[in-house]
Every structure is written in C-alpha cells, then in structure tokens.
C-alpha positions in Angstrom: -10.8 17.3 -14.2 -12.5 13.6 -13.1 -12.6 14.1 -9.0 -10.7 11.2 -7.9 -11.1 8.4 -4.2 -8.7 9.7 -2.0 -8.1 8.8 1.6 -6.0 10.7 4.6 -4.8 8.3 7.8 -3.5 9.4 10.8 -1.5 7.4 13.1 -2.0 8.8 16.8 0.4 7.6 19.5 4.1 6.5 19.4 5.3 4.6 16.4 9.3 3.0 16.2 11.1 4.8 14.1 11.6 1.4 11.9 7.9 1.2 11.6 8.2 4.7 10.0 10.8 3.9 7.8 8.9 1.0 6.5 5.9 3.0 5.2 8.6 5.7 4.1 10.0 2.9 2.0 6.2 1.4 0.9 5.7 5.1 -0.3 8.5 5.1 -1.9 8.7 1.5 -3.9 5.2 2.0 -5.0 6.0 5.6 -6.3 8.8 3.7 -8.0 6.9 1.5 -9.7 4.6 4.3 -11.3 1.8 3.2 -8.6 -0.3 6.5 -6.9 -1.6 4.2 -3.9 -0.1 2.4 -1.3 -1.0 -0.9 -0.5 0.0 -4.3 1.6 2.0 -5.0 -1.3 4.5 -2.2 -1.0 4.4 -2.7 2.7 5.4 -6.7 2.4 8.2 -5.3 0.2 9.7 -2.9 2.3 9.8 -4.8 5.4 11.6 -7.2 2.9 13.8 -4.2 1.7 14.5 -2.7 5.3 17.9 -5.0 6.4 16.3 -4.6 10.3 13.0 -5.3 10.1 11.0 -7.6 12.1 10.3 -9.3 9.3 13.4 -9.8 7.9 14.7 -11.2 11.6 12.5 -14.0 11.8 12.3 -15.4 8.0 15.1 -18.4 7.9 16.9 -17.9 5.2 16.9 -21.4 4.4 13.6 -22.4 5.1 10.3 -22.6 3.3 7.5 -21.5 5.6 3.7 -21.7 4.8 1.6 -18.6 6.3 1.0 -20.3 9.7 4.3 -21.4 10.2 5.5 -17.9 9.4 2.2 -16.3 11.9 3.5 -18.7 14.5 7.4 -17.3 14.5 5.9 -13.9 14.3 3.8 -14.0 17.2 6.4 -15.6 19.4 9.4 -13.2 18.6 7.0 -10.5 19.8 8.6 -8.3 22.2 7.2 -8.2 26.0 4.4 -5.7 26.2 6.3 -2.4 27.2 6.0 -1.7 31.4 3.3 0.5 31.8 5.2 3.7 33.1 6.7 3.8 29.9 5.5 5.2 26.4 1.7 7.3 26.0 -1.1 6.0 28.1 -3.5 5.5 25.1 -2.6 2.4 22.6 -1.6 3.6 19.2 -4.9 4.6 17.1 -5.5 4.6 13.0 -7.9 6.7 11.7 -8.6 7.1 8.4 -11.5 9.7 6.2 -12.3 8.8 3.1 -13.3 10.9 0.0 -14.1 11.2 -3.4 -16.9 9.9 -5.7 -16.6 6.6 -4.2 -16.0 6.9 -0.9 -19.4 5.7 0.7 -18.6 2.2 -1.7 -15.1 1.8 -0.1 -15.7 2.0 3.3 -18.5 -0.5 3.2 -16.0 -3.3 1.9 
C-alpha cells in the first residue's frame, strides 16, 4: 500500500458551537462529494449551507458584492471583542503536523 500526505490539526481554546458545526458540515459536503480532504471550498459551502452563519447574515440577498465589498461588511458586523473576565485567557490556537511522503514539500508552500 502507497503511504499517503496526511495532516492532524488541533484547535486549542474555545470555539462557538456554530463554528463547529461549520467544519462538521465542510467534512461532511466534501465526503459527499467523494472528496478525502477538506478544503476552503467545503468551508465556503457550509457557511453557505448553515441557515445561521455569519456568513449567511451579512450576504444581501439582493446584492452583488465584489470581495472587498463583502471584507468590508464582514469586518464591521464583527462582534465586540469578548470582556476579558470572560472565556480562556489564551487566544484560540491552530496547530497542525504534517506527514507522509510529502510532508517537508507542503509545509514549505
């Protein structure tokens, strides 16, 4: 059996639960569609999928928006930064190892 590029990330610190749902939903459209990665493709689709996401709360429905327009809205329907007594005391962290034949190749891009 061909040893294959795999990758394990870990998310440390407190994520929404919509967040969660979102890549539960990526996971789950790209399985769907006979992919065995995930990628921002499946993510832009479930946020477009999931009735409550952010994204789907600030896209007009009757408006055509170029990539800065859309940037713009999204940056200001941020909420305010959470009060400081509240949540963990570290900001949320991504790590990700990488493996496989081609692992040194990938993380260089």
């Amino acid at each position: 059996m061909t040893e294959r590029d795999n990758s394990i990330t870990t998310i440390t610190g407190w994520m929404p639960p919509g967040a969660e749902r979102i890549l539960q939903l990526a996971a789950q459209i790209s399985a769907e569609r006979g992919y065995n990665y995930l990628a921002d493709e499946h993510l832009l689709l479930a946020m477009l999928d999931h009735e409550r996401s952010f994204l789907r709360r600030i896209w007009p429905a009757d408006a055509e928006l170029t990539v800065d327009q859309l940037r713009e809205k999204a940056i200001a329907a941020l909420p305010p930064v959470q009060r400081p007594e509240t949540g963990p005391t570290a900001p949320v962290h991504v790590e990700t190892e990488w493996f496989g034949p081609h692992a040194d190749e990938i993380t260089r891009r």
